[in-house]
C-alpha positions, 0 to 999 in steps of 0.5 A: 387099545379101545377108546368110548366116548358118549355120542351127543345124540344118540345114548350109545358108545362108539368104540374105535379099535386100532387092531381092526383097521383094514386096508382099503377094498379094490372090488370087481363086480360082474354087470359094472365096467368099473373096478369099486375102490373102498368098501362103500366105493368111497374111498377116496371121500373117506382119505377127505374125512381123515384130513378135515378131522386130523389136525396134525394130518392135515397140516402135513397134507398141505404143508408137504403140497406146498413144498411139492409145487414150491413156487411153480413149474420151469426149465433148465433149458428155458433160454435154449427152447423158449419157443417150446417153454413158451408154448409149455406155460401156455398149455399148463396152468399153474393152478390146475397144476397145483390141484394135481399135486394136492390130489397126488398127495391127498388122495395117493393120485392125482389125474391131468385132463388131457385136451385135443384138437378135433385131429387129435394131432396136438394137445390144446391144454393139459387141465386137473380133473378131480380123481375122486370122480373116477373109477378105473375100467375093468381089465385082462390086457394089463392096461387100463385103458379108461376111467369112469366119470360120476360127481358122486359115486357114494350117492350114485343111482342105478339109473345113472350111466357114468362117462367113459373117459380114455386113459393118455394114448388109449382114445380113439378117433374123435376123442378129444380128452383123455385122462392121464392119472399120476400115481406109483407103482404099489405091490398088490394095487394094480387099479389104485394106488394107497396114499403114501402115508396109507399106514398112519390113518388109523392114528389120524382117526385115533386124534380126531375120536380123542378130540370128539370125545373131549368136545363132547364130554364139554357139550354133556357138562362134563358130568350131571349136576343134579340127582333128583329123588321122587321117594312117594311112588311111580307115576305114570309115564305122561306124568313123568314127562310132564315133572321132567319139562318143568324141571328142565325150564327150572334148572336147565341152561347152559349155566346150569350145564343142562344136566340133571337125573330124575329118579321115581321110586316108590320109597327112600329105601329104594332111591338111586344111587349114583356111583362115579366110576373114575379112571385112573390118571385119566389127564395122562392117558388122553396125553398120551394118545394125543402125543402118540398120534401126533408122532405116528401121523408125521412119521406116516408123512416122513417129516424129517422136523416138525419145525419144517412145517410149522410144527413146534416140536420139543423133541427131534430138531431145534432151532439150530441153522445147521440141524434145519439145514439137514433136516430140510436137505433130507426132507427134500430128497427123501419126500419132495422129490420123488413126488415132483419127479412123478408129475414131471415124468407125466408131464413130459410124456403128455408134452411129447405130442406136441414135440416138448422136450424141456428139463423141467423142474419145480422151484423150491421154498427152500432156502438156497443156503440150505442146498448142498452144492459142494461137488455140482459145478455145472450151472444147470445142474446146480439150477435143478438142484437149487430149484432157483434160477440162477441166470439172470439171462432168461425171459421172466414170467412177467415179461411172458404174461405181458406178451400174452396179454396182448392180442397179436399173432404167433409170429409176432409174439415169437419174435418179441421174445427173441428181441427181450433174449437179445436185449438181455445177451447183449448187456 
């Protein structure tokens, strides 16, 4: 399947084939420390381009990113380990979390900058760095062991050095910052990981060229609106030219669509003539693609229901409680979790530095009502399975940010968290 459209500035057909989709190139090149991801090493700027020109695509990108963080990060365990959940808030914040999910789901990864003291004994803050910067460190150990840093690797110069950055528990002595990329294991990607909608890209570039088409063929007027004869000769051309202006300042203009053909012949006999070349039931084959590319790009994302993400679907779930109900379980479990189990599993090892340990868990936007708890009985269990607090005896976030604002020492500040845990035990 081919599909031509007539580009706006230049008079050629751009034809885009389904069947020559490639899989994004990972190249080693001798003279580079660093492994190239995408045919221009811009891979991860073209994964940008599919979502800001898909309009289906991008919605599942952001509405499953939404549905991955949820409403934040917390623990189980916050009112056993408080000093360890407070000191955790304060290393991660919750925006640059957010951006780490976004990556991890845009891009196929997403990357935590890791910061140190000057003794490399404690971790200070756990920041996102922006994954399309970096390009993996070549490698015969079997680990990577550092990513290179450049603001724009498209546009790179040769004169440009890009920064060494050490990958988590590979810096050495005075390194202060390491980069701890989340991703998933993918057979026959070692260096990078594909995104997991990977397989759905090329209907994601089949809606934005079926929309490009339109757009254009609107822009060109649809068609020419006049066919002009000149039946006494051919001039010459600057005589062409000069005909051709001053008919355009007549009849040109958007109310005239600004379309019209000039034809010079030498007599009636050899005039232009004009064929319109007509495609059969042309309406249904744009709907087609259009509705084709729409249902590979979710099923690409795994969305269970289009309602889910505000995609108002005739087919598939209605708006039945009990089918949303099902389909918000499934889609929970078989899409959401196995991306936020990725971020935790990162983080907890980030946070063992500093001797964290917390049963950590993203809130969920689902509604509890929807979350089936007929066989967990055990409260923290069921406070993972919800994402909901389900204790009204734990410290809020607005009580800690409340302390945090005030400018007092650590031993202060500890124990007016344990006297608001001591107020709330003993009511």
């Amino acid at each position: 399947m081919k599909l031509k459209y007539m580009s706006k500035e230049k008079s050629n057909l751009k034809i885009v084939s389904l069947a020559s989709y490639e899989r994004p190139a990972v190249k080693e090149y001798s003279g580079k420390d660093y492994v190239e991801y995408g045919t221009n090493n811009d891979y991860f700027n073209d994964l940008v381009d599919r979502f800001l020109g898909s309009p289906t695509n991008a919605r599942c990108i952001n509405g499953i990113s939404d549905m991955i963080y949820g409403r934040g990060l917390d623990a189980v365990d916050r009112n056993i380990n408080r000093d360890s959940y407070i000191e955790m808030k304060k290393l991660i914040d919750e925006g640059e979390l957010r951006k780490v999910v976004g990556d991890r789901k845009l891009l196929g990864q997403g990357c935590f900058k890791v910061l140190y003291n000057k003794n490399r004994t404690k971790v200070v803050a756990i920041k996102h760095h922006p994954m399309e910067t970096l390009r993996a460190e070549k490698t015969t150990s079997g680990v990577i062991k550092a990513y290179y840093y450049h603001p724009d690797w498209k546009n790179k110069k040769t004169s440009d050095k890009p920064r060494r950055i050490p990958t988590f528990g590979n810096g050495a002595k005075g390194d202060t910052t390491e980069v701890f990329v989340v991703r998933t294991y993918t057979s026959s990607f070692y260096y990078y990981s594909p995104c997991d909608y990977q397989s759905s890209l090329q209907y994601s570039q089949l809606e934005e060229e079926v929309s490009n088409y339109h757009l254009s063929n609107i822009e060109n007027g649809l068609q020419p609106s006049l066919l002009i004869n000149f039946n006494n000769g051919v001039p010459s051309q600057e005589v062409q030219g000069q005909i051709e202006s001053k008919i355009a300042s007549k009849f040109g203009g958007s109310s005239n669509s600004g379309k019209f053909i000039l034809s010079f012949n030498e007599d009636k006999d050899t005039a232009a003539n004009i064929d319109p070349v007509h495609l059969p039931d042309a309406h249904a084959q744009y709907q087609f693609l259009s509705e084709e590319s729409r249902e590979k790009i979710m099923l690409g994302h795994g969305i269970v229901s289009p309602i889910l993400l505000g995609i108002k679907d005739n087919t598939g779930f209605g708006n039945n409680a009990e089918e949303l109900k099902v389909a918000s379980n499934l889609m929970d479990n078989i899409v959401i979790r196995p991306f936020q189990q990725n971020i935790i599993d990162a983080l907890n090892k980030i946070l063992a530095v500093n001797k964290i340990y917390l049963s950590l868990y993203f809130r969920t936007l689902q509604p509890i009502e929807f979350s089936e708890l007929d066989n967990v009985h055990n409260k923290s269990t069921r406070e993972i399975e919800t994402g909901e607090k389900l204790s009204s005896q734990q410290i809020t976030d607005e009580e800690i940010e409340a302390i945090f604002t005030q400018e007092e020492d650590k031993a202060t500040i500890l124990s007016k968290i344990k006297d608001i845990f001591n107020i709330k035990n003993n009511k």
